[in-house]
C-alpha positions as a Python dict, from the first residue, in 0.01 Angstrom:
ca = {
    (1, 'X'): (0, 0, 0),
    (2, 'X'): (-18, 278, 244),
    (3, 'X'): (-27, 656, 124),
    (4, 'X'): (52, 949, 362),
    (5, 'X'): (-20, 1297, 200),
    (6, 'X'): (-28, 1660, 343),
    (7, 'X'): (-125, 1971, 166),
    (8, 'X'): (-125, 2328, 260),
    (9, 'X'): (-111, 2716, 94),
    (10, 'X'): (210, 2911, 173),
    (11, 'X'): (207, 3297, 139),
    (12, 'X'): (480, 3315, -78),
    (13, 'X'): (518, 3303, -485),
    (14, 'X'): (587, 3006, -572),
    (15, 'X'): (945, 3042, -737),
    (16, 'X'): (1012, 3174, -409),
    (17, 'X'): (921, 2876, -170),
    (18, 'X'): (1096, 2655, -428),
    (19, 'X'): (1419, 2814, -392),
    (20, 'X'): (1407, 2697, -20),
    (21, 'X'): (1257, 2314, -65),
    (22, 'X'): (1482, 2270, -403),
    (23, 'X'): (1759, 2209, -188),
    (24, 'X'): (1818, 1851, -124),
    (25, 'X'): (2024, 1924, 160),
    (26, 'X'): (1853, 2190, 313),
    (27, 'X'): (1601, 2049, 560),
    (28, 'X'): (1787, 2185, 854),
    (29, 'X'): (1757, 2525, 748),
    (30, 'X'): (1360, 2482, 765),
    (31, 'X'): (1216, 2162, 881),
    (32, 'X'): (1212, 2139, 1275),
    (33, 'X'): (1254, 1778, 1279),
    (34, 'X'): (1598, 1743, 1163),
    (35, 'X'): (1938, 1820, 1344),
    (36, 'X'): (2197, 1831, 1057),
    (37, 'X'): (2244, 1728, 677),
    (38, 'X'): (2533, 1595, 413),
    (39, 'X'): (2570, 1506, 84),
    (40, 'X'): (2748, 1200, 27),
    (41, 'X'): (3086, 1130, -176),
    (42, 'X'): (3046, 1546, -243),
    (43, 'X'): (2811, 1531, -486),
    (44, 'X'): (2573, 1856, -530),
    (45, 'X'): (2227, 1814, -385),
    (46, 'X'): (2089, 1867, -733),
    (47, 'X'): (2270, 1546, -857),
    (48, 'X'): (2019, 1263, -935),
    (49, 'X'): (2043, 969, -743),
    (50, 'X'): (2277, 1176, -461),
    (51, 'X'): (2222, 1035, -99),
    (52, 'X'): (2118, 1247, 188),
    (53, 'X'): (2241, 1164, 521),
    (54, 'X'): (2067, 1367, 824),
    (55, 'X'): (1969, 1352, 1146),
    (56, 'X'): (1691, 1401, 1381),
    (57, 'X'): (1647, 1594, 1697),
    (58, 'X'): (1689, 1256, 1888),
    (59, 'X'): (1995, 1154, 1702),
    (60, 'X'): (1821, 883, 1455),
    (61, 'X'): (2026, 892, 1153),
    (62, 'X'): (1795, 833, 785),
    (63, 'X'): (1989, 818, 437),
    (64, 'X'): (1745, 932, 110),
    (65, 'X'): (1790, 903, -250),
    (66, 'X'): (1709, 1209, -461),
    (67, 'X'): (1496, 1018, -790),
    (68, 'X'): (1395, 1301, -970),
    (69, 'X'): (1405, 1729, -964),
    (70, 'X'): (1229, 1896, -1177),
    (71, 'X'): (1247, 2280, -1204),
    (72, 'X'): (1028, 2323, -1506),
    (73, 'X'): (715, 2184, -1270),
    (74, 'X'): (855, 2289, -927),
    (75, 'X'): (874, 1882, -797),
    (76, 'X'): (1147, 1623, -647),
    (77, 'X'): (1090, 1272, -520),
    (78, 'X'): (1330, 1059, -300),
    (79, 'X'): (1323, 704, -118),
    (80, 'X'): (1487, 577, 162),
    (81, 'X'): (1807, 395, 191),
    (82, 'X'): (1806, 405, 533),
    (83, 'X'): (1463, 425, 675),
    (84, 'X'): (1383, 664, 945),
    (85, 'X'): (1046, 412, 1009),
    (86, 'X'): (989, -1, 944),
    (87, 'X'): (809, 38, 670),
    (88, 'X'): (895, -105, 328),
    (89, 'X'): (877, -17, -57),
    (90, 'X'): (927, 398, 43),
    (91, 'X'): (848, 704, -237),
    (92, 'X'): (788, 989, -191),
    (93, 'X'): (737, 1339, -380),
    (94, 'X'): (708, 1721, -312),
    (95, 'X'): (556, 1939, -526),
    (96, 'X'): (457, 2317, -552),
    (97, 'X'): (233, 2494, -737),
    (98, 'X'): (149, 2820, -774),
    (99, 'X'): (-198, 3039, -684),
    (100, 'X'): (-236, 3288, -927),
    (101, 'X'): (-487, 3464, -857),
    (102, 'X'): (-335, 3578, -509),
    (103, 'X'): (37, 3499, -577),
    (104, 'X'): (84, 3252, -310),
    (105, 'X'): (135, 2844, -299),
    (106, 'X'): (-28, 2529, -304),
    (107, 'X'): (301, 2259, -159),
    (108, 'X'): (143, 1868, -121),
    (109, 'X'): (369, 1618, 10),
    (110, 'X'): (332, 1274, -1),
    (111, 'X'): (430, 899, 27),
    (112, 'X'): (360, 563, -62),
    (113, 'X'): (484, 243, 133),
    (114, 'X'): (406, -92, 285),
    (115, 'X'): (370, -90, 638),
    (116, 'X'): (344, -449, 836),
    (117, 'X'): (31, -543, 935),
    (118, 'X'): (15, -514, 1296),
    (119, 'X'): (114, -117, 1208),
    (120, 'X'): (-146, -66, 925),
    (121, 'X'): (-249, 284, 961),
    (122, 'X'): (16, 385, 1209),
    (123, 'X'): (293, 516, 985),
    (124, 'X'): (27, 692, 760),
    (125, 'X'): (-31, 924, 1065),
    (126, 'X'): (317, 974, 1163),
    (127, 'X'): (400, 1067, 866),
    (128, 'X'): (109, 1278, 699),
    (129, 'X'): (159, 1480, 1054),
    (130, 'X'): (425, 1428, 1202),
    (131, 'X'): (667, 1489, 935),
    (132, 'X'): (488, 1664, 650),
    (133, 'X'): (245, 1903, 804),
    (134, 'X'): (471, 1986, 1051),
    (135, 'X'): (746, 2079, 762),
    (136, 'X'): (490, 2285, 589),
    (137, 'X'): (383, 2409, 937),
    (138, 'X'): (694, 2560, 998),
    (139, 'X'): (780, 2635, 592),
    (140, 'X'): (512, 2840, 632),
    (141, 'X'): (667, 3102, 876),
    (142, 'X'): (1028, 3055, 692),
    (143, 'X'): (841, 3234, 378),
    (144, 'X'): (550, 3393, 439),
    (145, 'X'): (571, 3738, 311),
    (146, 'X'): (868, 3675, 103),
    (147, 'X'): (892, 3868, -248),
    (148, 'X'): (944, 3682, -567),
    (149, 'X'): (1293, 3540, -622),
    (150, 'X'): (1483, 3839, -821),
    (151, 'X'): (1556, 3754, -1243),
    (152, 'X'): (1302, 3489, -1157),
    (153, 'X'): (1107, 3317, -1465),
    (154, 'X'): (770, 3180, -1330),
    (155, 'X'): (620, 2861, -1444),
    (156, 'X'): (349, 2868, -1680),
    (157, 'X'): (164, 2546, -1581),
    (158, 'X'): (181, 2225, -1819),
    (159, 'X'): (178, 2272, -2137),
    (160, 'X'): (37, 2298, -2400),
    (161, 'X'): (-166, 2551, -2249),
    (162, 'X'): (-251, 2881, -2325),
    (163, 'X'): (-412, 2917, -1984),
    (164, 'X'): (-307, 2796, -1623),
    (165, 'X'): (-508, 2947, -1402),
    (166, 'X'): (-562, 2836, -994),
    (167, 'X'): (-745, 2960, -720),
    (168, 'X'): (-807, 2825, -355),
    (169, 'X'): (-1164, 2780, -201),
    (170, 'X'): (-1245, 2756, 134),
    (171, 'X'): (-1461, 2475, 102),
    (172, 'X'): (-1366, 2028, 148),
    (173, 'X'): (-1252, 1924, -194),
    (174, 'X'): (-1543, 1683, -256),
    (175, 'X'): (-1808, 1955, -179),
    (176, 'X'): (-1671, 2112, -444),
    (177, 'X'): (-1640, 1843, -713),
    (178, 'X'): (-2003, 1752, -641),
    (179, 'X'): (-2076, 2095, -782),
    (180, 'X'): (-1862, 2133, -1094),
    (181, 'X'): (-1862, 1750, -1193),
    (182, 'X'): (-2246, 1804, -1289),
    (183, 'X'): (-2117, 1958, -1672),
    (184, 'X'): (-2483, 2058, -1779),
    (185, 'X'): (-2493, 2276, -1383),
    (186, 'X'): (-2288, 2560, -1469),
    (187, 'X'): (-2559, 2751, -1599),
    (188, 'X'): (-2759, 2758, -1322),
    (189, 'X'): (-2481, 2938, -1133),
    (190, 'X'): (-2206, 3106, -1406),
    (191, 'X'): (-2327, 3459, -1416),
    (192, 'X'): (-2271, 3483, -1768),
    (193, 'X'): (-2383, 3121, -1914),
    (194, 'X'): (-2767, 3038, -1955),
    (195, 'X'): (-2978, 2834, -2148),
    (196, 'X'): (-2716, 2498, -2069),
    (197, 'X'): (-2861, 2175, -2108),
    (198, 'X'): (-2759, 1862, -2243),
    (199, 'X'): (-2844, 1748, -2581),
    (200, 'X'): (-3051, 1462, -2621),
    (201, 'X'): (-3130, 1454, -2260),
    (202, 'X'): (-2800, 1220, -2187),
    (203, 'X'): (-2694, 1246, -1868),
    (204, 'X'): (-2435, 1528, -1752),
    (205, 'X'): (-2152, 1248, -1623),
    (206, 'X'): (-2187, 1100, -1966),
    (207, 'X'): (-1873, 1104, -2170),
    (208, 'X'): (-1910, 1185, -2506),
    (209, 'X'): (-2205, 1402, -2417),
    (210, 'X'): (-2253, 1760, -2549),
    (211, 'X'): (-2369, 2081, -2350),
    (212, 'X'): (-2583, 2336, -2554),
    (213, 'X'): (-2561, 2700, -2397),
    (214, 'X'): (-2558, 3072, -2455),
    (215, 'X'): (-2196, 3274, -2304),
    (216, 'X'): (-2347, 3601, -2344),
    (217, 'X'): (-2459, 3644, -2675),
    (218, 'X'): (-2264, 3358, -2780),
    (219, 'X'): (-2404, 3026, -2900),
    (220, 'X'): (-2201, 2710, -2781),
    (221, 'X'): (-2199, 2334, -2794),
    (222, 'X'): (-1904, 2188, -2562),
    (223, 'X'): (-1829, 1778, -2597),
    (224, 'X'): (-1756, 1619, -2265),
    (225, 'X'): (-1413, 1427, -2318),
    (226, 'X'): (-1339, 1290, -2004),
    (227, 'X'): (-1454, 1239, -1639),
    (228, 'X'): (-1267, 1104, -1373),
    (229, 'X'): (-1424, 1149, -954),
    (230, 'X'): (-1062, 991, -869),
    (231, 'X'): (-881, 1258, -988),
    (232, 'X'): (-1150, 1514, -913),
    (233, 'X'): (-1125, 1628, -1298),
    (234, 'X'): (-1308, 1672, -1649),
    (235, 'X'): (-1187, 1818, -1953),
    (236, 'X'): (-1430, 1901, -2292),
    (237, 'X'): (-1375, 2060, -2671),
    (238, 'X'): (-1581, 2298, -2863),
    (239, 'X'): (-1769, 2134, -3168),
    (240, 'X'): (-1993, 2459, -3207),
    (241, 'X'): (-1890, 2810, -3135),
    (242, 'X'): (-1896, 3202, -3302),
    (243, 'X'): (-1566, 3260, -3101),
    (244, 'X'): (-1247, 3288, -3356),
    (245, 'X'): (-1072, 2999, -3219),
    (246, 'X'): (-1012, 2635, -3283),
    (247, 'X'): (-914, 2276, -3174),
    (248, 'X'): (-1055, 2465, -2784),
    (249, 'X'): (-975, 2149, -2529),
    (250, 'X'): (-1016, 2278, -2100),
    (251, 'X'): (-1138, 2178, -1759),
    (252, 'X'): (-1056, 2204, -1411),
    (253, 'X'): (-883, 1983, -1168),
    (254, 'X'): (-925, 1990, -764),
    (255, 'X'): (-690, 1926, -520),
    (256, 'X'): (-710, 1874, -120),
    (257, 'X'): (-591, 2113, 97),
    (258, 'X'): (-574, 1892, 416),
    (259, 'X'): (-450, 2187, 582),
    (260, 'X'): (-771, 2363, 691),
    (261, 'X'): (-1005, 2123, 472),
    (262, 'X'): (-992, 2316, 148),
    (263, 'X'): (-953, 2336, -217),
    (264, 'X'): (-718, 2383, -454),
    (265, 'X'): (-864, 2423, -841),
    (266, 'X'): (-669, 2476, -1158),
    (267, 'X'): (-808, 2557, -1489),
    (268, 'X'): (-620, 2551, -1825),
    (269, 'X'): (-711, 2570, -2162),
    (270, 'X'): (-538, 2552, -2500),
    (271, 'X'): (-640, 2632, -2831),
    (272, 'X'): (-539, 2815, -3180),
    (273, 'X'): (-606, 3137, -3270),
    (274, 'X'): (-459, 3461, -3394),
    (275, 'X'): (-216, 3645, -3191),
    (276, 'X'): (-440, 3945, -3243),
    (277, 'X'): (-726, 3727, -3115),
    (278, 'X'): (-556, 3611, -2828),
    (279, 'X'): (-505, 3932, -2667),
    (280, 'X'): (-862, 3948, -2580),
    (281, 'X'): (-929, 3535, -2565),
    (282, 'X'): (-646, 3465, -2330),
    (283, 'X'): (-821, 3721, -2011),
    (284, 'X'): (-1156, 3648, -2132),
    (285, 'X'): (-1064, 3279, -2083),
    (286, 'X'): (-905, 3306, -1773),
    (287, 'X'): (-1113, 3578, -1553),
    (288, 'X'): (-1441, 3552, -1764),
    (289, 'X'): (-1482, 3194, -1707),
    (290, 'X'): (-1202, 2964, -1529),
    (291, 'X'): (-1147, 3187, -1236),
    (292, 'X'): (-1532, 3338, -1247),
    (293, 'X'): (-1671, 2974, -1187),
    (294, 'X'): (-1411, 2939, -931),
    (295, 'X'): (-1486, 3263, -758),
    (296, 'X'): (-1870, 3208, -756),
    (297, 'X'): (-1875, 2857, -622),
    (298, 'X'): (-1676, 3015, -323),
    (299, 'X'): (-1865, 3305, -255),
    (300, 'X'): (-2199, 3158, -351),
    (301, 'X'): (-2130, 2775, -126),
    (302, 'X'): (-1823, 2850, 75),
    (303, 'X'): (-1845, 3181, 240),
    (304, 'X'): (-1744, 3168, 599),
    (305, 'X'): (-1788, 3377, 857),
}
């Protein structure tokens, strides 16, 4: 199965982009490839399983089915009833989400089909291009600079997290996961972690292995839960810590950004504390060590002039 997929950062919030994409029927009003767009039988364009009929520039006439809309995670996904290529087996999604650290947007697009095999390859260009970067190309000029959507009530990641946190390097994703997938490295790079190792000598990529380190004054051992280079993610628990918190589960996840060969990272973490506690946990958590190990492997591997 083929898979065409196209990423980019938009310099908008990203309740504001949403309001524009959310909008089943309202490629015209953004996306330069298409001429005009219905609803069939009058349904609203929110409507599950409603039918898009539009056209392209050259007349070509495409129907999609809307699967799924989600505005708790800022995501649709459609097929095609009518295809606008001869490819078989169509899905596709869009999702958004948002930078925080800078207020703007990470959008990917993307599809999966089955193309014939005297075309392998060929669709997967036309579309990752063709249709997707050059809807973000020109999504990006519909919304940059637009202020957040007014009474709007931004998304707070997936829970359950007490922390969503995301950041964009300017660095290729796998340069980046071949830094933070090493779980003993940190300390030789996290201002404020030293001392990490792994106990028992295990190997860093080995799940169920523990990191021993100091965070400041603070004496920790961290339990690697899982690993996975596919997804370009890793989460871990706390089995030894001073900190008032408990049942502590985080880690990072990377993302392409085909659009200039970067990175997108989020970092979350959940865990149970007092309220009281939290008010100095939650920003510690965040800036202190999910965006800080963001922020250093940028500026320390990824600078560019």
């Amino acid at each position: 199965m083929a898979r065409a997929y196209a990423s980019t950062i938009l310099d908008a919030p990203v309740d504001t982009v949403w309001s524009v994409v959310r909008d089943f029927n309202g490629l015209p009003t953004w996306h330069p490839g298409i001429a005009r767009s219905e609803i069939e039988d009058g349904l609203d364009s929110d409507v599950i399983g409603c039918i898009r009929r539009f056209w392209l520039q050259d007349g070509a006439m495409v129907r999609e089915r809307l699967l799924s809309l989600s505005d708790r995670d800022y995501s649709f996904s459609y097929n095609f009833e009518t295809p606008a290529f001869p490819v078989g087996n169509y899905a596709a999604r869009m999702r958004l989400m948002p930078v925080t650290d800078t207020d703007r947007t990470f959008a990917e697009w993307e599809a999966t089909f089955d193309e014939a095999p005297a075309d392998t390859g060929k669709y997967v260009e036309v579309i990752s291009k063709g249709v997707f970067q050059a809807g973000w190309d020109a999504l990006k000029k519909a919304v940059a600079g637009r202020a957040t959507v007014p009474a709007a009530r931004r998304w707070a990641g997936f829970p359950p997290n007490k922390v969503w946190c995301s950041t964009v390097i300017d660095g290729p994703v796998e340069a980046v996961w071949d830094i933070m997938r090493d779980f003993a490295g940190m300390g030789s790079w996290h201002a404020a972690i030293t001392k990490m190792h792994m106990i028992g000598g295990v190997r860093s990529d080995k799940v169920s292995g523990t990191r021993d380190f100091y965070f400041g004054e603070g004496h920790l051992h961290e339990k690697l839960l899982h690993l996975d280079d596919a997804e370009r993610s890793f989460s871990y628990c706390i089995v030894k810590c001073d900190t008032p918190w408990m049942h502590y589960v985080s880690g990072p996840r990377l993302w392409p950004v085909t659009d200039g060969d970067r990175t997108f990272g989020v970092w979350t973490g959940d865990w149970v504390a007092s309220p009281q506690d939290d008010l100095t946990l939650i920003p510690m958590a965040t800036n202190d060590v999910y965006l800080k190990a963001f922020h250093t492997i940028a500026e320390r591997w990824f600078v560019r002039n």
